[in-house]
N, C-alpha and C positions, 0 to 999 in steps of 0.2 A: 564274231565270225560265225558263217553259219555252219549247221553241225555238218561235220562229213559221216559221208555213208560209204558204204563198200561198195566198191569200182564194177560188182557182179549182179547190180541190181538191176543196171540195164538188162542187161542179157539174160535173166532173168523172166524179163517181158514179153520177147520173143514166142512170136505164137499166141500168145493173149490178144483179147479184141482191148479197146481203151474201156468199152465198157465193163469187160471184166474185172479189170485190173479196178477202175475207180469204183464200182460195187464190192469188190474184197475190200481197197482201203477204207470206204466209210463203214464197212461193216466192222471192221477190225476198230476204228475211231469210237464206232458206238459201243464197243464190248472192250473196250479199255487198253487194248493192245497200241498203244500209243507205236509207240519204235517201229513196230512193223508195220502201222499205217501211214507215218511219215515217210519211212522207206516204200512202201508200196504207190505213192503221191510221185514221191521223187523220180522215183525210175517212170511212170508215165508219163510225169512233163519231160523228160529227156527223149524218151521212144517217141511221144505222141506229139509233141507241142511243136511243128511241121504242119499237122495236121489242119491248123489253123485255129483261131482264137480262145475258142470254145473248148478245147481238150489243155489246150493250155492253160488256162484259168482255173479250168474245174481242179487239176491236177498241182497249181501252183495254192489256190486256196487253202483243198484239204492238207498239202503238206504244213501249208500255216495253222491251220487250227490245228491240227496234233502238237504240233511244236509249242502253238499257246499253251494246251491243257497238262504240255511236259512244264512248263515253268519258264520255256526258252525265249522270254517277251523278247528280248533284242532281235532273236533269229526272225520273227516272226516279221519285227521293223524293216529288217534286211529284205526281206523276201518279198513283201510287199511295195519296194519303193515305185517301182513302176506303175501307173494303171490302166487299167482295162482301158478296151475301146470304146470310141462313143455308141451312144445306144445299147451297153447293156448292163442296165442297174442293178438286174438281180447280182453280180460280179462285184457294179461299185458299191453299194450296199454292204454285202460281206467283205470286202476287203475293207473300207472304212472300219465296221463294228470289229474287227479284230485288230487295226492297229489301235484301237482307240482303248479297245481293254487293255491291250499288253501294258500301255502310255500310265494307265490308271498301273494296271501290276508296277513297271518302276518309279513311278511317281511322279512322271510328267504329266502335269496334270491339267495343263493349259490346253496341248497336243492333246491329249485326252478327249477333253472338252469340243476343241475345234473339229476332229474327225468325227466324235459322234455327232454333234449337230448337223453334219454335213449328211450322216448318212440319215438323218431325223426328216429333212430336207427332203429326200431324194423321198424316203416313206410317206410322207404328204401328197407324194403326186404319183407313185406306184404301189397297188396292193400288191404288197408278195411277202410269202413265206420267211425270207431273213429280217424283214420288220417283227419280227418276235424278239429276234437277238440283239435291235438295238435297244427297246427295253430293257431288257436285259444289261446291254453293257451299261448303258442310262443308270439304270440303279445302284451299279458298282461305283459308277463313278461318284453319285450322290453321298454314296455311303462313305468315300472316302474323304469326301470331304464336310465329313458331319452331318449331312441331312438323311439322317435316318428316318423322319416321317417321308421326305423327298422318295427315299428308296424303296420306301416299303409299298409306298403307292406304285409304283413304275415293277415292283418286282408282282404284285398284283395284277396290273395292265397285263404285263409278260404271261402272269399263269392263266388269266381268262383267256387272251389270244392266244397261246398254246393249247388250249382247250377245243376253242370254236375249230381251229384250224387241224386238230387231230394229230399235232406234237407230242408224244409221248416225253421223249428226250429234254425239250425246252420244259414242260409242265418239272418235272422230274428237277433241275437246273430254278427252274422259281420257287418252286417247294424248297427247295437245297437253300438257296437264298435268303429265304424270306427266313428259315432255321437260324440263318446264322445272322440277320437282324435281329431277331430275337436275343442271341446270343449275347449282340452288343450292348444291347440295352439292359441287360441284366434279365432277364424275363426265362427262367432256365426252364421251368416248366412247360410254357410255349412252345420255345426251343426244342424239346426233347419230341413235344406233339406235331408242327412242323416239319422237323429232319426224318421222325421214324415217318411220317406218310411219305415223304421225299423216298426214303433208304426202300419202303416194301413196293412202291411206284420202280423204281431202279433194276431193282431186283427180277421185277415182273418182265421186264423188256433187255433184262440182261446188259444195262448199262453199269460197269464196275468201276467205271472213277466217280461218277454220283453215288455209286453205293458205299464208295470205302470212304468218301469225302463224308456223306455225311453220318455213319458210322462211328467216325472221328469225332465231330460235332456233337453227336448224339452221347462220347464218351468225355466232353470237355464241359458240358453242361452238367450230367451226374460228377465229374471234378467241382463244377462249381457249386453242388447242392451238398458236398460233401460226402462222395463217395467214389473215393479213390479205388477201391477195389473194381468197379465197376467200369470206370474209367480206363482203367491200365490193361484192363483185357480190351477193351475196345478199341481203342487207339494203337495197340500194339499187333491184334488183326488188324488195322486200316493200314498202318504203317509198312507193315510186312505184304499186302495187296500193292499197295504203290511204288514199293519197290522192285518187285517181279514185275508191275505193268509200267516202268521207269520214267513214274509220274514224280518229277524232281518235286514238286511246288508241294505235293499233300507230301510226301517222304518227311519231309525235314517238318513239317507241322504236325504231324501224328508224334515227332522224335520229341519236339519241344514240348507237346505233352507229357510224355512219356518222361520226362525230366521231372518235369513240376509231381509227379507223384511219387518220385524217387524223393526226391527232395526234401516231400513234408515227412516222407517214412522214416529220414535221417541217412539215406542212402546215398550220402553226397560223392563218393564216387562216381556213381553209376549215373546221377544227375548230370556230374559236371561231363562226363563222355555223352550224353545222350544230345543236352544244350551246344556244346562243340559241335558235334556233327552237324544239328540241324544249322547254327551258326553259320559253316563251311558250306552246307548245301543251298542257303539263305542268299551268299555274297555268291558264290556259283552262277546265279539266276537274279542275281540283284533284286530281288524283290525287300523296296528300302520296309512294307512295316516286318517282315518276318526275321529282317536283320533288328529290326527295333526287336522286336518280342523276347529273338534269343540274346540279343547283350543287355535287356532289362531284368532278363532273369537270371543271366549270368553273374550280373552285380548283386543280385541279392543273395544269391547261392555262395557267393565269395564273402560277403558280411557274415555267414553264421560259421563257416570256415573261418574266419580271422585272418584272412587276405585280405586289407583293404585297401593296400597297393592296386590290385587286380579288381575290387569291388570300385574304387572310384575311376579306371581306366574303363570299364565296360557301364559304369551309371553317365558319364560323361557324351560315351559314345551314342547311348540310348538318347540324351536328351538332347542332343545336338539332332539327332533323326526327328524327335517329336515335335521343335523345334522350327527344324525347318518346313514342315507339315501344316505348321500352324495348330495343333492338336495340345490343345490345353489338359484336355483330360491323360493323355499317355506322359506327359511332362511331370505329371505325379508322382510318379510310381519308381522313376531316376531318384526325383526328390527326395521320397519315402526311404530311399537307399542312403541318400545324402544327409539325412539326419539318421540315421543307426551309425552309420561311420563315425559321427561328429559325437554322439553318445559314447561309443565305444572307447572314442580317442580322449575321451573326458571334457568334450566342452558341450558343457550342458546348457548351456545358455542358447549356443547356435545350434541346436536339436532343439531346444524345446521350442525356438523360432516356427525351423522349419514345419515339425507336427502340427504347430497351431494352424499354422499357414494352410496347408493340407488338406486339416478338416473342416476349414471355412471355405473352403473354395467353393463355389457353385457346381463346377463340373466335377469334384469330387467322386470316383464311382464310390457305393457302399460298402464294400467290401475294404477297399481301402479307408474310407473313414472310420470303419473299427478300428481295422489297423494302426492306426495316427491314433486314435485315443487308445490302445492298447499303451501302444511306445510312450506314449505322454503319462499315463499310470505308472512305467515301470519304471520311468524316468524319475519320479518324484517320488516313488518308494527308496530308489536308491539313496535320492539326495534325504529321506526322513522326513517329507511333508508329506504328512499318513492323509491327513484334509484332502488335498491334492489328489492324491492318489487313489481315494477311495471315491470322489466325484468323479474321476477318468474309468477308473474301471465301472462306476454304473452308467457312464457315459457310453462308453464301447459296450457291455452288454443292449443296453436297450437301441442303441444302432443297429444291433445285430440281428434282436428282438425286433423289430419293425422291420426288418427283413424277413426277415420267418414267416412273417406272419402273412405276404406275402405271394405264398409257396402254396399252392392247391392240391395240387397231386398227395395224396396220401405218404403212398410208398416214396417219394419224395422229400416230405416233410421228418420220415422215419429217419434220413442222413444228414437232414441240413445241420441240426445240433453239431457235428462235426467240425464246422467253420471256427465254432465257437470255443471249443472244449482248453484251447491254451488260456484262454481268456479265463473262463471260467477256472481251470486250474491254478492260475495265478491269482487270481483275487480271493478265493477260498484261504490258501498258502498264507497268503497277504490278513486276512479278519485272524489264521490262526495262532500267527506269530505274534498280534499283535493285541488275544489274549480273549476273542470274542469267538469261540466257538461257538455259539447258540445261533447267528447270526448265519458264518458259514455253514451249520445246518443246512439252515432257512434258502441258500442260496445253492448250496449241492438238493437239496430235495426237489429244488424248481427245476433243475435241468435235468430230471431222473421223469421215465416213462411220458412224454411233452404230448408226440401224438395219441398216445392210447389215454390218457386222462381228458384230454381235450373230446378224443371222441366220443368219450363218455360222457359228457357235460361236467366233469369234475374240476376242470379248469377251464376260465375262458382266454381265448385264443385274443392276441394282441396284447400281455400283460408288458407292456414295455414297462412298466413305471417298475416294475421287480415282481419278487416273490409274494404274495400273501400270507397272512398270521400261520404259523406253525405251530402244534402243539405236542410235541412228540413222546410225552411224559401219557396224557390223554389216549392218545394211540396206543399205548402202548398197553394200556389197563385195557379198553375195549375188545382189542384183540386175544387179549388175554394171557400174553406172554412177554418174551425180553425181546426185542428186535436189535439184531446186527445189520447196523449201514454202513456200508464200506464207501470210501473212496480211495482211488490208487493214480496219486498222480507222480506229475513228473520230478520233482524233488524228494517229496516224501508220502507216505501215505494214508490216510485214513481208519481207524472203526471208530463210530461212535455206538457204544453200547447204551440201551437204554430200555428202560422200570419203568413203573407204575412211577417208583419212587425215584429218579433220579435217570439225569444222564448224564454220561461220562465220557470222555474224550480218550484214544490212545491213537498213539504217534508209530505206525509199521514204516515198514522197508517201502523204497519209492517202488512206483509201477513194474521198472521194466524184470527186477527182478524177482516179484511177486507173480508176472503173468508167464516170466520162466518155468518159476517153478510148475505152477499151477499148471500150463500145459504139458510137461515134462508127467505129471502128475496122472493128470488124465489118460495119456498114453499108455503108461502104466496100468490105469485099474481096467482100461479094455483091450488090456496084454494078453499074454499065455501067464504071465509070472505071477505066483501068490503075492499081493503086495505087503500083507502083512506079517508075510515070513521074512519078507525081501528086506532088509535093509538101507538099500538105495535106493527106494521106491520116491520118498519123499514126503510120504502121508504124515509121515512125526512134524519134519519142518514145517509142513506148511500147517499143521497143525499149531507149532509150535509161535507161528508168522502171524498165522488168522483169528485162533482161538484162545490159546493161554493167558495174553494180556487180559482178557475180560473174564476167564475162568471162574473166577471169585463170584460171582455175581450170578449163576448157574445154580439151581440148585439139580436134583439127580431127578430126571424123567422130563427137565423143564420141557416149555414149549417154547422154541425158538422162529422167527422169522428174518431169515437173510433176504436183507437188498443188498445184492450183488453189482459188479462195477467191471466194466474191460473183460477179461478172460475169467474171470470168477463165476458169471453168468453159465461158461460151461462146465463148471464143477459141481458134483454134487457133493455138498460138505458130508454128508452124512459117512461118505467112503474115507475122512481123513482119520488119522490113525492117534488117538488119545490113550493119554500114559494111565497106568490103574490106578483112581485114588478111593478106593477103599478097600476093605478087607475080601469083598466076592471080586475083586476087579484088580490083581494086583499084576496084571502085566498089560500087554499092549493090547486095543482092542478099535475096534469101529467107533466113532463118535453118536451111529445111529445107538448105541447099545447105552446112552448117558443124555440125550434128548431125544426129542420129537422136532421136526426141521419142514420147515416148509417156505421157498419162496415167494415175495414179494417184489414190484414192478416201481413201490416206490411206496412213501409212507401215507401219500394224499388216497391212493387206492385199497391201504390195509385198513386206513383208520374208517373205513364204508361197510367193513366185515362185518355181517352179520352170520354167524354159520349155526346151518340147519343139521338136522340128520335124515337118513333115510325113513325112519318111524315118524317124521311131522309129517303133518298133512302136504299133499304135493301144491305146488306153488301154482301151477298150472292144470289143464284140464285133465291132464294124466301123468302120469309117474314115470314112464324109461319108454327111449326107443332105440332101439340096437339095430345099427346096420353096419353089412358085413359077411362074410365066408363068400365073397362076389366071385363071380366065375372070371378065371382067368385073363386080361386083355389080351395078352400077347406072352411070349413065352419071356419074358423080362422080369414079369408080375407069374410065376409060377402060383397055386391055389397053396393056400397056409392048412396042412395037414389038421391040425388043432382047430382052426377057426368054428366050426360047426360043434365042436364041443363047449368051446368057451362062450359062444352067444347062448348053449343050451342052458351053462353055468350061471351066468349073468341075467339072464329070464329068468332061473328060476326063485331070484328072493325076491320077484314081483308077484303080485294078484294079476291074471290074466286079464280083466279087466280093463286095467291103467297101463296097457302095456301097448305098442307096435313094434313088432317085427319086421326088418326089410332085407331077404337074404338072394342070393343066387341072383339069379338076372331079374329081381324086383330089388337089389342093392346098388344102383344107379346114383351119380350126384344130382340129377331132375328128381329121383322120387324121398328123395332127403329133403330136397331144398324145395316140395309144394308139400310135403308131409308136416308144413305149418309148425316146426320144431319149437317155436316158442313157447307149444302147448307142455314142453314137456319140462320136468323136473330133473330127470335122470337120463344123458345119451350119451351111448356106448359106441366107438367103431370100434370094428374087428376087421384090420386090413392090410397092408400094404403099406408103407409113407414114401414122401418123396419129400427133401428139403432141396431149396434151389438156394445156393450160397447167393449169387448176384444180382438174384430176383426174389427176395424172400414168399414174399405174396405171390409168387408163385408156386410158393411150397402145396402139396398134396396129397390129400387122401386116395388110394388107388380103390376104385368101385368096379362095377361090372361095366359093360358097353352101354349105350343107350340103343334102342330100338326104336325104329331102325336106326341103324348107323348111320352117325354125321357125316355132310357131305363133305367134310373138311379134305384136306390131300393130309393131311396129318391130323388120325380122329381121336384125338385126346378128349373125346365123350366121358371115358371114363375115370376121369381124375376131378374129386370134388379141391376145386383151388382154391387159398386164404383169401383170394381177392373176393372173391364170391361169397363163402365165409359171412364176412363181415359186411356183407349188406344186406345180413336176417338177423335182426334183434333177438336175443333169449333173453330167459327167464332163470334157465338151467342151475339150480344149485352146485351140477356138477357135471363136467365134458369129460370121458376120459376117453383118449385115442390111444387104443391098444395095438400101435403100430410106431414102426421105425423110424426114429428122429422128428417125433411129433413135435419136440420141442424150439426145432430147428438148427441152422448151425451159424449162425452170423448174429455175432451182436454187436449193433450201432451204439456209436456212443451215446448214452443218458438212457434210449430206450430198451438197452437191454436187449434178449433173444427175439429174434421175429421170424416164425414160423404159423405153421397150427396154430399152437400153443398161445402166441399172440392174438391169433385172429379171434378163436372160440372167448379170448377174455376182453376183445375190441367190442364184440358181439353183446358182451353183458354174462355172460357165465360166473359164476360166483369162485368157483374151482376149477381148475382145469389138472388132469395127471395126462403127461404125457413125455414122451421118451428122447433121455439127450444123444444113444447112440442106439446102434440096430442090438434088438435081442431075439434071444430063443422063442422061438413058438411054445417049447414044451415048460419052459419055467416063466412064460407069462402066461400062459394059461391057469397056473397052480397059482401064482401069485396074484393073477386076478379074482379068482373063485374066493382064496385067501381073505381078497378084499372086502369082496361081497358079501361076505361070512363077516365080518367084522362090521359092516356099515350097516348089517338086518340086526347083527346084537343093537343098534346103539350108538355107535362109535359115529366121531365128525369126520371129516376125511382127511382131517390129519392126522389122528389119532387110531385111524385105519389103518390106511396105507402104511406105518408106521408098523403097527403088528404083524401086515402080511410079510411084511419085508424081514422081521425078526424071525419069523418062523422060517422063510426059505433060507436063512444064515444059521439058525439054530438046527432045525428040524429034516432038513431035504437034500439033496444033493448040490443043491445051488446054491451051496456055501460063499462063494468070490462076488465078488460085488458086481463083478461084470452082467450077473444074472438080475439081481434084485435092485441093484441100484441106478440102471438106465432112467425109471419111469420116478418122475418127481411132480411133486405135487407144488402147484403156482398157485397164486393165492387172486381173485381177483377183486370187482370191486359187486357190492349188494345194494347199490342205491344209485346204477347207471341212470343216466337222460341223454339218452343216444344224440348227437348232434350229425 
């Protein structure tokens, strides 16, 4: 039926010319106000279509294309059945290219077919401006029915003739397109490059269903690189956009997204209302793949539930849709449903059918062929063929691994690990139960820091075949201390301690309530509350969770190296709170006051340490450059009272010599970044931080402006950013960023924090100290000075850092660890080959 409108729209018109009224609707069409462009359409052909042909078509058109871009293809069928008169193509051209999309949206696909051709026809023998749109519809149609190189040519064609012809709108729509080919191909990095010039193209000319559409896009591709955080802000601004602009067709597709990341977080609630709705809005508008997508995910969301009454009603539903499509590849993923049912239900025989079936298929996507050899691993674990099971699980890793490999984009490549992390936690689980710990080592230490050793040349990139030789007994003597490698998965957990002499295995508490604590924990030490007076602070248990089983093995002043796992990353252990065991130590106290702690990124990057001190010869042409006390940007970045004292502190345990200084408006990220930093041994900011949770490399150092100032509309001149960072190799023994959250706030699975912190050790930095929460000016400054007193005796900068921090807990005011214990020292690698 077609939509009704309110009976006041005519009258409404009254007094408007036809030209007005049809220049409000298309403008309101092209700024996403769909409903009140439809309504604006509609009451014109009532008032105006008298007038004769031409007011009537234009007015019956635009009401059609609003109603397509709402999701309403039938209304659209409705409203179109009549056609124009003879002699005016520009009319039957657009009226064909829109029934013939909508035909494609419900999956008539013949109809489809027949009207674009017809209107392909008419463009052969008239130049005009809606020959861009049958392109365009051309490519939809290709796309749905499997010819993706088909559509990707034709949505090309589209963007050059949008180009010549000075279409914004279409350009913006083929950009959009050609994103979400990319999309289907698996090619997410593409995707994400495609959709944002689509989303900033959109943006520019004020078109908001191209912006929120591919916004969506832009957050369903970081879903598929494995980064659901990123995703679920995005999608859920696109979603919440199309619904105030009551664009049904993107509504319920930003929803289904929004599902799948509830989903994998365990939030099956909130999945199964989000899949509903979009379901409901899906059959609403009959669009049969989007009714595919939501009852394929419905059935899988119902199989980890133990509904698979409700899991085989909606895998059924789905593959009778893909089915009738002819769509080999979407009849998978039913399937993939249909063998966990049949595992669950205990017949193993017809699950392990199906998974083989699966992963041999040709149209196979990749994603799912992990998958299938994931379930065919865990299948033959259950039944006790360990053979089986340990060839499936190196099966699904290096499937997954030659996806990775891939993945170009950097900050990219920093989430894909994600996809994988089940995998990996069960086949680790799997080597440990079954008595081969040195092994799952060897396979936890390969998924730990992947981009930042790659980009070092420390590993090369493509290891499907596995892990390489480990030696972590070796490492362990080089570095010169006991290194703790955590892992915290989903059953149970990991440390494996390990010597010179030996390494040894203990069995913690699983994940979820190790990163309870641990961030319950953190809160706490950057509370008001003393936590070592507090009793419910936590610092004993998780003391008691992380350190005691390996206690033995410690001797007093040891020097320890944590690689950290999940939420431990944001811990700094040094604040956990250890029982007294000697006679100077006989009650509760800081674990820093019983070793020396420093983290590591993974054991491939510690076992490269080679660590200097201040009193060696500098590595470089000169010994430190500080920049920093930068004039204000904006009153956001207020100037750091201290700063001008601490860069004076920090200069002064160099020879003037070996030194550059960049302060005030010469402390710019341009006069950092041609100030050839490689030269330098030692470099100090004094600043401002900025960590971007959903963009890490976006994180920042806050500097002074650039001169003259950028022409940007937004002049972030003055923010030196990780991305930039890390494409200046150093030399630097040692970075320390004496600024807020240097160390970042988001850690990706395997690679651990990515901020600053990250970047300066991407870069080739040997050490990097820098800060997991904001602190005082006035206690890093004394802390810093502290340091540099410690690093001109002699000391490594572990062994520094280490003493400044005892004395501001012993000796100053800044007793709580909130003061002393932000700024942590990372350990990097001394033998980078920058790739």
């Amino acid at each position: 039926m077609l939509l009704l409108l309110l009976l006041s729209v005519s009258c409404r018109e009254k007094g408007r010319s036809p030209e007005a009224i049809f220049a409000q609707g298309t403008t309101d069409f092209l700024h996403g106000n769909l409903r009140r462009s439809q309504e604006e359409a509609h009451g014109g052909y009532e008032t105006f279509r008298n007038l004769g042909h031409k007011w009537e078509w234009k007015f019956r058109l635009l009401e059609a294309k609003a109603a397509l871009w709402r999701g309403l293809n039938r209304d659209v069928v409705q409203l179109l059945q009549l056609e124009p008169p003879a002699g005016t193509p520009d009319f039957a051209i657009e009226r064909l290219t829109l029934i013939g999309v909508a035909s494609v949206n419900i999956h008539q696909l013949s109809d489809a077919e027949r009207f674009l051709l017809q209107a392909e026809r008419l463009c052969s023998a008239y130049e005009l401006a809606s020959c861009g749109y049958v392109l365009q519809g051309r490519g939809l149609l290709a796309s749905e029915l499997h010819r993706s190189d088909d559509a990707e040519q034709l949505y090309e064609r589209a963007l050059a003739f949008s180009r010549s012809h000075g279409d914004k709108f279409l350009e913006a729509n083929s950009l959009l397109n050609l994103g979400a080919e990319s999309l289907s191909k698996g090619r997410y990095d593409e995707a994400v490059d495609r959709s944002e010039a689509a989303n900033e193209l959109a943006k520019r000319i004020n078109a908001r269903i191209p912006e929120l559409v591919t916004e969506c896009n832009i957050g369903w591709a970081y879903y598929k690189l494995g980064d659901s955080e990123r995703a679920l802000e995005l999608c859920t601004h696109s979603g919440k956009m199309a619904s105030e602009l009551s664009d049904i067709y993107d509504q319920e597709n930003a929803l289904t997204n929004i599902g799948y990341v509830h989903m994998d977080a365990g939030e099956f609630a909130l999945a199964a209302r989000s899949f509903q709705s979009a379901l409901s809005l899906a059959q609403k508008i009959d669009v049969k793949q989007d009714i595919f997508n939501a009852t394929r995910v419905l059935a899988r969301l119902f199989v980890q539930t133990g509904d698979f009454a409700s899991a085989e009603h909606y895998a059924d539903q789905a593959l009778e849709i893909a089915r009738g499509a002819g769509n080999r590849a979407d009849e998978l993923y039913p399937i993939l449903v249909q063998g966990q049912i049949a595992t669950r239900r205990g017949d193993q025989t017809g699950a392990e059918t199906i998974f083989h079936e699966i992963k041999q298929d040709k149209d196979c996507p990749v994603s799912l062929k992990w998958e299938a050899e994931h379930a065919l691993a865990q299948l033959h674990e259950n039944e006790n063929r360990p053979d089986y099971a340990d060839r499936e699980y190196r099966s699904a890793l290096a499937t997954f691994e030659a996806a990775r490999d891939s993945v170009r984009r950097e900050d990219s490549q920093l989430s894909f690990l994600t996809n994988a992390s089940r995998i990996y936690d069960d086949y680790i689980h799997f080597l440990i139960v079954r008595g081969n710990s040195e092994e799952a080592l060897r396979w936890a230490e390969f998924s730990r820091a992947r981009t930042l050793t790659e980009g070092l040349g420390l590993l090369n990139k493509g290891a499907t075949s596995g892990p390489p030789p480990l030696h972590p007994q070796q490492i362990a003597k080089q570095a010169g201390g006991t290194l703790f490698f955590y892992w915290l998965g989903e059953k149970e957990s990991y440390l494996w301690a390990i010597t010179p002499q030996k390494t040894s295995l203990f069995t913690l508490a699983p994940r979820s309530e190790i990163e309870a604590s641990a961030q319950r924990y953190r809160k706490a030490v950057i509370g008001p509350q003393d936590v070592l007076q507090s009793a419910d602070s936590g610092g004993q248990a998780l003391y008691r969770m992380l350190i005691a089983p390996a206690q033995a093995m410690l001797k007093k002043d040891a020097k320890v190296f944590v690689i950290p796992d999940g939420a431990l990353n944001n811990l700094n252990f040094e604040t956990l709170l250890a029982p007294g065991t000697t006679a100077g130590q006989s009650k509760l106290h800081y674990w820093i006051e019983d070793v020396g702690l420093a983290d590591a990124s993974s054991l491939r990057v510690l076992g490269t340490v080679r660590s200097s001190k201040l009193t060696d010869k500098p590595k470089g042409d000169a010994a430190l450059l500080v920049v920093g006390n930068s004039v204000a940007p904006n009153k956001n970045y207020p100037e750091l009272p201290k700063a001008a004292a601490q860069v004076e502190s920090v200069a002064r345990h160099f020879p003037s010599v070996t030194k550059k200084i960049l302060t005030r408006e010469q402390a710019t990220p341009s006069a950092y970044l041609s100030s050839n930093p490689e030269r330098f041994s030692y470099i100090h900011f004094v600043a401002h931080g900025t960590a971007s949770r959903l963009s890490p490399l976006d994180s920042a150092i806050v500097l002074s402006k650039a001169s003259p100032p950028s022409r940007d509309t937004e002049d972030n001149s003055f923010k030196l950013y990780a991305r930039d960072i890390i494409q200046h190799p150093l030399r630097a023994e040692l970075v320390t960023i004496s600024a807020c959250y240097g160390a970042g706030e988001r850690a990706y699975s395997g690679e651990g924090l990515v901020g600053l912190s990250w970047a300066f050790l991407r870069t080739g930095a040997h050490h990097v100290v820098a800060a997991l929460w904001e602190a005082t000016d006035s206690s890093t400054e004394q802390l810093m000075d502290n340091f540099y007193d410690e690093l001109e005796r002699g000391a490594d900068p572990s062994t520094a850092l280490r003493a400044a921090k005892l004395r501001l807990l012993h000796d100053s005011p800044f007793k709580s660890p909130f003061y002393w214990a932000p700024f942590q020292l990372f350990v990097g690698s001394s033998s980078a080959k920058h790739n």
